[in-house]
C-alpha positions in Angstrom: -20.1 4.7 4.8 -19.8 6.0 8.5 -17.6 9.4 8.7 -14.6 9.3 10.2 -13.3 12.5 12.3 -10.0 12.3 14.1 -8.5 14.8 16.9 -4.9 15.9 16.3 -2.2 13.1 16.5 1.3 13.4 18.2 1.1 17.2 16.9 3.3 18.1 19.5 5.1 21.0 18.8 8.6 20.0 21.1 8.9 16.9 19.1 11.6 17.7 16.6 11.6 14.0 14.8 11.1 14.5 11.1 7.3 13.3 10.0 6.9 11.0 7.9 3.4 11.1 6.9 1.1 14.5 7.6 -2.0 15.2 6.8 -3.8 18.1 7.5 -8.1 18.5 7.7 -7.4 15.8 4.9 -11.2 15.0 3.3 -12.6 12.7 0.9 -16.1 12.8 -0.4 -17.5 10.2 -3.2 -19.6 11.4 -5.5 -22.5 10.0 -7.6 -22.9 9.8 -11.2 -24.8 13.6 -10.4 -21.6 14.9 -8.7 -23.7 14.7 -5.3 -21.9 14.3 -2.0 -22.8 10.4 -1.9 -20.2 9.5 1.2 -17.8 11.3 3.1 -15.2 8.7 3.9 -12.8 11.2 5.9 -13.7 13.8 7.5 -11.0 16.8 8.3 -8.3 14.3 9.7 -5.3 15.8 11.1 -2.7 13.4 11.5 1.2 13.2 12.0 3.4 10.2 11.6 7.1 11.1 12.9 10.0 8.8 12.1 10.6 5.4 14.6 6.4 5.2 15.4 4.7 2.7 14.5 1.0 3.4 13.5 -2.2 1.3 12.6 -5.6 2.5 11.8 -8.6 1.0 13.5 -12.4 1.3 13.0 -15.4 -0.7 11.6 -15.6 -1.6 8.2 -16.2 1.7 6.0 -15.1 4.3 8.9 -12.4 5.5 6.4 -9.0 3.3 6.9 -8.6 2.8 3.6 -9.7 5.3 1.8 -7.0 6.9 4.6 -4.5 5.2 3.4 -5.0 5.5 -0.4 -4.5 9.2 0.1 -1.7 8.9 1.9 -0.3 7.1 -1.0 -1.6 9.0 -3.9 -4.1 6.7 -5.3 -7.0 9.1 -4.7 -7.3 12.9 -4.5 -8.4 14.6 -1.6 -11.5 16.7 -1.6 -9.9 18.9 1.0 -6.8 19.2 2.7 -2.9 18.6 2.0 -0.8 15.3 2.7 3.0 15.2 3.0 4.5 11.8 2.6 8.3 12.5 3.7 7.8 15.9 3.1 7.2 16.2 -0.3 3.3 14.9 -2.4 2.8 11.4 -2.4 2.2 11.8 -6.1 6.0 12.7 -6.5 8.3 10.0 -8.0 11.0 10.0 -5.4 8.4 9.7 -3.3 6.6 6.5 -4.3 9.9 4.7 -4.8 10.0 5.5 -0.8 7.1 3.4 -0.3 5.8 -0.3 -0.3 2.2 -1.0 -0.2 0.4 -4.2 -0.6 -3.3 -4.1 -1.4 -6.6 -5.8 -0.1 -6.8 -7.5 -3.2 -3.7 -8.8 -4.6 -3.5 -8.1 -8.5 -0.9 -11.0 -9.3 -1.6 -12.9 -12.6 -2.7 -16.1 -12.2 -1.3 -18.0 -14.9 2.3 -16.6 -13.6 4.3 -18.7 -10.8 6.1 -17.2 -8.1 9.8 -17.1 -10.2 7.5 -15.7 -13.2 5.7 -13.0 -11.4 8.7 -11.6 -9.6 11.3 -11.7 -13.1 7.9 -9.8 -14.5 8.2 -6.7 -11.9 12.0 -6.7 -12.3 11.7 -6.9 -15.8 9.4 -3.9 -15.1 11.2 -1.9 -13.2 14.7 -2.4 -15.4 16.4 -5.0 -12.9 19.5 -5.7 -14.8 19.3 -9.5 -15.4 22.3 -11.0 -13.6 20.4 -8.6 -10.1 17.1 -10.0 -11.2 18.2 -13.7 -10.9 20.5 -13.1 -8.1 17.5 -11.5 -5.9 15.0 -13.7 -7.1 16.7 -16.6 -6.3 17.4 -15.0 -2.7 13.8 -14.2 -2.5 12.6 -17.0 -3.0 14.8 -18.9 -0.6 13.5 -16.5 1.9 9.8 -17.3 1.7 10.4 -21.3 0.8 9.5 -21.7 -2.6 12.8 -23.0 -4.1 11.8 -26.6 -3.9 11.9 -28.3 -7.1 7.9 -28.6 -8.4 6.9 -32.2 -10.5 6.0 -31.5 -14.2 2.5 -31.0 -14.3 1.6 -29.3 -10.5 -0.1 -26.6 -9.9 3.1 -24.4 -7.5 0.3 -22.9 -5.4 -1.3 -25.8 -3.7 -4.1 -26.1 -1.2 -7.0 -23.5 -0.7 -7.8 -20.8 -3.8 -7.3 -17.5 -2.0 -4.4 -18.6 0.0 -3.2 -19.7 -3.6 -3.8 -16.3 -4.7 -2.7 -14.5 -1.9 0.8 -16.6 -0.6 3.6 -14.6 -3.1 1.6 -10.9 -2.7 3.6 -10.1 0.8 6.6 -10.3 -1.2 5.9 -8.2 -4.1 
């Protein structure tokens, strides 16, 4: 992995719009099985993401985005440095319930279709059942899966990862 080191970001001081995401000299070393520095993913990263802006990480592949965006959300731990997600850790409930992320790799289970896999994360997440059918039914108007599917067919049809793939922006 290459290191990634970033100059302040909209730190204006004037601006007065709440920020939504801030790190500050945010770092992130792997280690090996030794506890050795192995990779320093980010380096120091100051960064401030105010309300309205839209924001996208660019780089080569192992510069850092995701490993960026993982502390952001609380997946990993930084090494160094503090991150604010609404003001508040992105390890805090309220917090996470704030935020939708879809991974690189889409965890959906593959004997589950669409209808399935959706009443399984309401089910989850203590949808009330006359919500849960209401919603999934409108979400899956929304994306074009309510046609009726023949006994027997597979409901994800054509190439394997776009099989895999097609209901995980919807989650």
């Amino acid at each position: 992995m290459s290191q990634t080191s970033a100059k302040p970001i909209s730190m204006d001081t004037t601006d007065t719009r709440t920020p939504v995401v801030a790190c500050h000299q945010l770092s992130k070393v792997f280690k090996d099985f030794w506890m050795r520095d192995r990779a320093r993913a980010v380096d120091r990263l100051d960064l401030v993401i105010r309300q309205g802006e839209v924001f996208g990480l660019l780089g080569p592949n192992g510069s850092g985005k995701s490993t960026t965006i993982k502390l952001i959300l609380g997946l990993l731990k930084p090494t160094n440095g503090r991150v604010m997600v609404f003001g508040k850790s992105p390890n805090d409930v309220a917090t996470k319930a704030r935020i939708g992320y879809l991974p690189e790799e889409s965890y959906l289970y593959p004997f589950l279709n669409a209808r399935e896999t959706l009443e399984y994360y309401a089910k989850l997440f203590g949808i009330d059942s006359k919500t849960r059918t209401r919603r999934i039914d409108e979400l899956l108007e929304m994306v074009g899966l309510t046609r009726p599917v023949p006994p027997g067919a597979r409901v994800f049809q054509g190439d394997a990862a776009a099989d895999r793939d097609r209901p995980g922006p919807y989650q």
